[in-house]
C-alpha positions as CSV (number, residue, x, y, z in Angstrom):
1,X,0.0,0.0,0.0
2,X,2.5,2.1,1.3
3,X,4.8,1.6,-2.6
4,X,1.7,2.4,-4.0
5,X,1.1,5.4,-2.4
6,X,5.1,6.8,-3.3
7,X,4.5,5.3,-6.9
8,X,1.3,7.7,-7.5
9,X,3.6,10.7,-5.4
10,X,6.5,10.2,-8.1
11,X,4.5,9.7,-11.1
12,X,5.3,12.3,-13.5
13,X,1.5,13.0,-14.9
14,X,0.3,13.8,-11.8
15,X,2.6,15.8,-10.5
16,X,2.4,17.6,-13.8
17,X,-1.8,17.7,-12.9
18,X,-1.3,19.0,-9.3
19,X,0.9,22.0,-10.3
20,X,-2.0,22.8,-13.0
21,X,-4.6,22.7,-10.4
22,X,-2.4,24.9,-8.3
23,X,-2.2,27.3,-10.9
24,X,-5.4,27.8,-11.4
25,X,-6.8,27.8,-8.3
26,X,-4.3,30.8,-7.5
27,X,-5.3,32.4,-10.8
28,X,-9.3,32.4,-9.4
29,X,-8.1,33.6,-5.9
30,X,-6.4,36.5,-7.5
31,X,-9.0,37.7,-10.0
32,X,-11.8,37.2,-7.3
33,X,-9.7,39.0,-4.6
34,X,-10.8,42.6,-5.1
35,X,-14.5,41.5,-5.3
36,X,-14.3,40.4,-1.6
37,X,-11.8,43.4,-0.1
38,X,-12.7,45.5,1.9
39,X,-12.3,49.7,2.8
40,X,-9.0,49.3,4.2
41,X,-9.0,53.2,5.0
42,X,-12.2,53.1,6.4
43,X,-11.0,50.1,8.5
44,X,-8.3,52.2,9.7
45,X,-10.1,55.3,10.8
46,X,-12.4,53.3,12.4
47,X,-9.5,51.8,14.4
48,X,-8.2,55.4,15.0
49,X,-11.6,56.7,16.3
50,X,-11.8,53.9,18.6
51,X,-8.5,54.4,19.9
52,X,-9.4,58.1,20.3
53,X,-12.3,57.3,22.2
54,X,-10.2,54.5,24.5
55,X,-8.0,57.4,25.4
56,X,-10.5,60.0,25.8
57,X,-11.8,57.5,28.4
58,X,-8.4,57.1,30.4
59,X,-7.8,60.6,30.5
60,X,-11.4,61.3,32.0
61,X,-11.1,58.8,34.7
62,X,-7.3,60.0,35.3
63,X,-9.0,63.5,36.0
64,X,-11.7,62.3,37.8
65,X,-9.4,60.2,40.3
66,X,-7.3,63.7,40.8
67,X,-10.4,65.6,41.5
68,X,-11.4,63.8,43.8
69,X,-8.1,63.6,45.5
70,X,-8.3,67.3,45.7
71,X,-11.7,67.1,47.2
72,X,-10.2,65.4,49.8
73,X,-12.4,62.1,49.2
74,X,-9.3,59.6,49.1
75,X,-6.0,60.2,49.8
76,X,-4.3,57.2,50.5
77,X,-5.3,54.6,52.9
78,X,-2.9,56.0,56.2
79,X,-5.0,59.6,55.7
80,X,-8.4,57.9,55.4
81,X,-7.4,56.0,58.7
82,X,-5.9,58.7,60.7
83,X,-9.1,61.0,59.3
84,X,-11.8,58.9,59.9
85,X,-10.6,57.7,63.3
86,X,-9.4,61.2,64.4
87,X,-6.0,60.8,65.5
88,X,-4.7,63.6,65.1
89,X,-6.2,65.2,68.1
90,X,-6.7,61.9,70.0
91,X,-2.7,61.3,69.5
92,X,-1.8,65.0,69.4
93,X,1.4,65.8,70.1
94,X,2.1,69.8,69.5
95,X,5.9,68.7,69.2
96,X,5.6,66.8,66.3
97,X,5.8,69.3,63.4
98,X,9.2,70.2,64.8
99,X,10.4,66.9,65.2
100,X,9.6,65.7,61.9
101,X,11.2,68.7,60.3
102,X,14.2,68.6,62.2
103,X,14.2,64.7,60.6
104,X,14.0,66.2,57.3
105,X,10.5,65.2,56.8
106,X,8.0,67.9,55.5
107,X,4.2,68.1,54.5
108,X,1.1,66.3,55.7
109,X,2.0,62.6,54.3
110,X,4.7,62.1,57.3
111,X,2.3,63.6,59.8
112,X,-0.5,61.0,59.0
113,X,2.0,58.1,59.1
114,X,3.3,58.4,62.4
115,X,0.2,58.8,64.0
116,X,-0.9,55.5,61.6
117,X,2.3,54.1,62.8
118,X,1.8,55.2,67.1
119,X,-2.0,53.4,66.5
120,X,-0.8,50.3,64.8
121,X,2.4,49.4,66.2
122,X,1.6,49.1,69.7
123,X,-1.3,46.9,68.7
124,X,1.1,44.5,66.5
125,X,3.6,44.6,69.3
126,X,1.1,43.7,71.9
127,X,-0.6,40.5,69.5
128,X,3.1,39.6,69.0
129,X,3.8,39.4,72.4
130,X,0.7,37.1,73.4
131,X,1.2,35.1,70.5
132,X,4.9,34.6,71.9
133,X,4.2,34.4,75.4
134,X,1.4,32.7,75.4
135,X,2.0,29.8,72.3
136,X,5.2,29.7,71.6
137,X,7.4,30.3,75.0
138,X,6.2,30.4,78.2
139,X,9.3,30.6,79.7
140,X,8.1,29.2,82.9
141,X,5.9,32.4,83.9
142,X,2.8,33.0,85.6
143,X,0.0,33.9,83.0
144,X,-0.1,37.7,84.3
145,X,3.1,38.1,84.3
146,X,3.3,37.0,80.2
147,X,1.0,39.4,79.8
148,X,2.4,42.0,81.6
149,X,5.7,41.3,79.6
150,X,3.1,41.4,76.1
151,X,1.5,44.7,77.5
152,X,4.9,45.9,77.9
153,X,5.9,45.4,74.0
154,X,2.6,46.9,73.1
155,X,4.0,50.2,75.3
156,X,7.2,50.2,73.7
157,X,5.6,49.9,70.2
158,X,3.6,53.3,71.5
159,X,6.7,54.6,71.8
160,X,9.1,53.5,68.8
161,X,7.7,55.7,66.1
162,X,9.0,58.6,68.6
163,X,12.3,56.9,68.8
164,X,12.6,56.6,65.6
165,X,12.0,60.0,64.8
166,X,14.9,61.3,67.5
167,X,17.4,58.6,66.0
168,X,16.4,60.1,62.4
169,X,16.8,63.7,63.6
170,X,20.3,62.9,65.6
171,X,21.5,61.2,62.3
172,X,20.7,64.4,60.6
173,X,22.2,66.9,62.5
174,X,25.6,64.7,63.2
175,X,25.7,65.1,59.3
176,X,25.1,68.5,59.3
177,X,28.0,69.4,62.1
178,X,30.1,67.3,60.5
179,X,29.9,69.8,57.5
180,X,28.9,73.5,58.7
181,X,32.4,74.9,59.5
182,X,33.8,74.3,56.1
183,X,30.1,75.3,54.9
184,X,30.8,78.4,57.0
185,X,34.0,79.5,55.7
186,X,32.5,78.9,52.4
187,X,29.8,81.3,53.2
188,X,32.2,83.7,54.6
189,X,34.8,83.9,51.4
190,X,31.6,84.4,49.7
191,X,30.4,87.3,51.4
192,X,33.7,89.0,51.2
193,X,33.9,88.5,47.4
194,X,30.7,90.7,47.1
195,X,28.0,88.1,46.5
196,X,24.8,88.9,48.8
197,X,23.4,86.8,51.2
198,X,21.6,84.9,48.8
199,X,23.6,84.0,46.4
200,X,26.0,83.2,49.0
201,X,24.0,80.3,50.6
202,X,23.0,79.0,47.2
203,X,26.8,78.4,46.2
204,X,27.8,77.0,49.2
205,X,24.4,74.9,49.3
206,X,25.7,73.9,45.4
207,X,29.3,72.8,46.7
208,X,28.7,71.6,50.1
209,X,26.3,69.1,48.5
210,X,28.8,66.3,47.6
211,X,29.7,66.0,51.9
212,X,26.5,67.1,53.3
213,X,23.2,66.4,51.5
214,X,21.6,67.3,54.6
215,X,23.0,70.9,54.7
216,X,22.8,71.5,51.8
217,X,19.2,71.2,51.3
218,X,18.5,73.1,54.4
219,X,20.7,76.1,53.2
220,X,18.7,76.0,49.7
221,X,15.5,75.9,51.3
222,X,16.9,78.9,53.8
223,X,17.2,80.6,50.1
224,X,14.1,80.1,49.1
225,X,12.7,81.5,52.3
226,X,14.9,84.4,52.1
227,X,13.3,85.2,48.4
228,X,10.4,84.9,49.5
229,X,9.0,85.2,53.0
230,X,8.4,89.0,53.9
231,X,10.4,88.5,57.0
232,X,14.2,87.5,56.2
233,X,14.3,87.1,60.1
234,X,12.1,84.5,59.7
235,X,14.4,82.6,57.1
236,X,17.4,82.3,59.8
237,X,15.1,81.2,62.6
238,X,13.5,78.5,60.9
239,X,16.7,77.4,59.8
240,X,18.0,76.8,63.3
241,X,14.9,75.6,64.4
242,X,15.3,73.0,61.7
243,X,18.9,72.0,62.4
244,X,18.6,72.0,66.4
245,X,22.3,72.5,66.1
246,X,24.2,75.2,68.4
247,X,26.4,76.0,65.9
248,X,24.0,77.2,63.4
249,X,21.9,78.6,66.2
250,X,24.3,80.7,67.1
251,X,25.0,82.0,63.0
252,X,21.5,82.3,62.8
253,X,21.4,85.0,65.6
254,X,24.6,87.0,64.0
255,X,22.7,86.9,61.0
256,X,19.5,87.9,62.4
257,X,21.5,90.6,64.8
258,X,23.1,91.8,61.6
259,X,19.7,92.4,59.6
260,X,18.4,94.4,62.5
261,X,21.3,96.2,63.2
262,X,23.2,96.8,60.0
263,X,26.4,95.3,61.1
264,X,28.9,93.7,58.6
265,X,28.1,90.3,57.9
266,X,31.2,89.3,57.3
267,X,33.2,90.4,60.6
268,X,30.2,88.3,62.5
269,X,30.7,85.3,60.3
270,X,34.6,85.1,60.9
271,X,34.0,84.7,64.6
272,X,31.3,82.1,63.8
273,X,33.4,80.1,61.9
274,X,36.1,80.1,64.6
275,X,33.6,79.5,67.0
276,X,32.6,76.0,65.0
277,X,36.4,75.3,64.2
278,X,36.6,75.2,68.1
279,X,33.5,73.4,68.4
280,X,34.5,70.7,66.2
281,X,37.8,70.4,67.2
282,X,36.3,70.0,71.0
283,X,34.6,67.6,69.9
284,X,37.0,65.7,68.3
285,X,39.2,66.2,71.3
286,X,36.4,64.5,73.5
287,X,35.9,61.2,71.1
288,X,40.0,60.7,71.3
289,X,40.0,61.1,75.3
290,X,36.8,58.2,75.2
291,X,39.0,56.0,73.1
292,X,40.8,54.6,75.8
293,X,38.4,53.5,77.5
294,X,36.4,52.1,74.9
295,X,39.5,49.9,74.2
296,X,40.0,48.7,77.6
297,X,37.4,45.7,76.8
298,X,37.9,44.8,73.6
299,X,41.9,44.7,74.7
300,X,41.0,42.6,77.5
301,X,38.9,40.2,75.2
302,X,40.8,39.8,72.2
303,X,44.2,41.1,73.4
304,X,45.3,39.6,76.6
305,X,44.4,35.5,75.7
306,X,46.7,36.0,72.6
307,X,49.8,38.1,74.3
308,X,49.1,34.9,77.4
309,X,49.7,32.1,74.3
310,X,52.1,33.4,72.5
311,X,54.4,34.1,76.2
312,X,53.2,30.5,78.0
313,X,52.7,28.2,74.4
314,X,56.4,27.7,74.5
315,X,56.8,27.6,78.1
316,X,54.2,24.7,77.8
317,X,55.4,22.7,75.1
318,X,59.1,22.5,76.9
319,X,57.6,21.5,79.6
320,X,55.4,18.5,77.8
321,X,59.3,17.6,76.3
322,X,60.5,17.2,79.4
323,X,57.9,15.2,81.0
């Protein structure tokens, strides 16, 4: 059957009688093809329109979803929390605006997520802790004393957005000492050259940026606030407010004193920057007088068992000979 079926395949008439048919049936396709076509231009402003319309559509709900943002209908699931249960008065703490800016955090979305955070963390903490205490390890406890342990976490977790917020705002300003001397002496070759006060801290906020990102967009916000706020004394007190740092506490008053006054900037900022030079060389001074007795344990851990082998290992091993 299968010879057959290769016989009939190779046979020369009908190969010759399938490319024929071929032939002709493309021959009909071709002359019957523009009777069935249809308006491809038609088709594709159709698909255009439709496109148009899809678009129209997104845009409409896009503007719709931002209005209503605006409104003040939804804006984000910590607001609508913190909103409809009220926190902010029932977790007020009149502090807090300082705090968070002095952490380098500014508008309403950071307000609204540590109070989210103060409501939900000691309540996390406090499951956590029965869950632990009660399921997991006992530890040989009383019942009321596990839960005084799990009421205890659910305390700490009121507490550890606030910490966290202190530790955020000490990192900050140990960035910005690190940097505000040379930043001063920077301001005060730039006040000498002529520039004004402006333009000064908006160099020295350009340059200083590559040690101290911190600074330097305190001293470019302090720019902005000098263009703009219809008090310039304004400008130097909210940026030591922001900074909590002595140092530019102190600059801020020379500047302020020198505004009022009409003193030369620049004799007031030469003893400011010798007054941070000092400061940070103080400061310096006290870390290197803590270092020895930061070393004392480590010394005694790591230090003395090796100096006590190296003397007594071959003290030992002559001894073990002779024996």
């Amino acid at each position: 059957m299968l010879d057959q079926v290769i016989d009939t395949l190779t046979n020369l008439d009908f190969m010759v009688s399938m490319i024929a048919a071929l032939a002709v049936f493309a021959t009909i396709v071709t002359l019957a093809a523009p009777l069935f076509s249809r308006n491809t231009l038609a088709g594709r402003l159709k698909a255009v329109s439709t496109r148009r319309e899809q678009l129209r559509k997104q845009n409409r709900a896009a503007l719709e979803k931002h209005q209503a943002n605006v409104r003040g209908d939804s804006k984000g699931f910590m607001t609508d929390v913190v909103s409809s249960l009220n926190l902010q008065k029932l977790l007020e703490d009149s502090a807090l605006g300082t705090k968070l800016m002095q952490a380098g955090l500014r508008g309403q979305r950071p307000v609204m997520t540590f109070y989210f955070f103060r409501m939900v963390m000691p309540i996390i903490l406090l499951i956590a802790g029965l869950v632990y205490f009660f399921l997991i390890n006992d530890m040989g406890k009383p019942p009321m004393l596990r839960f005084a342990f799990a009421f205890g976490l659910g305390v700490a977790g009121y507490y550890a957005p606030g910490l966290y917020l202190s530790n955020l705002a000490q990192k900050r300003r140990e960035s910005i000492m690190r940097s505000f001397p040379d930043a001063l002496d920077l301001l005060l070759i730039c006040i000498e050259a002529g520039m004004s006060i402006e333009a000064a801290f908006q160099k020295v906020a350009a340059e200083v940026g590559s040690s101290s990102i911190e600074l330097a967009e305190e001293m470019s916000l302090t720019t902005a606030e000098l263009s703009y706020l219809s008090d310039r004394q304004q400008a130097y007190q909210n940026l030591a407010m922001r900074t909590n740092h002595p140092g530019v506490k102190a600059v801020a008053t020379a500047l302020i004193q020198a505004e009022k006054y009409g003193t030369p900037i620049g004799h007031s900022l030469r003893i400011m920057a010798k007054e941070n030079r000092d400061m940070r060389m103080a400061q310096a001074e006290k870390k290197a007088a803590a270092l020895p007795a930061k070393l004392t344990v480590p010394m005694i851990v790591f230090l003395l068992p090796v100096l006590f082998v190296v003397i007594l290992g071959p003290v030992i091993i002559k001894v073990q000979h002779m024996g």
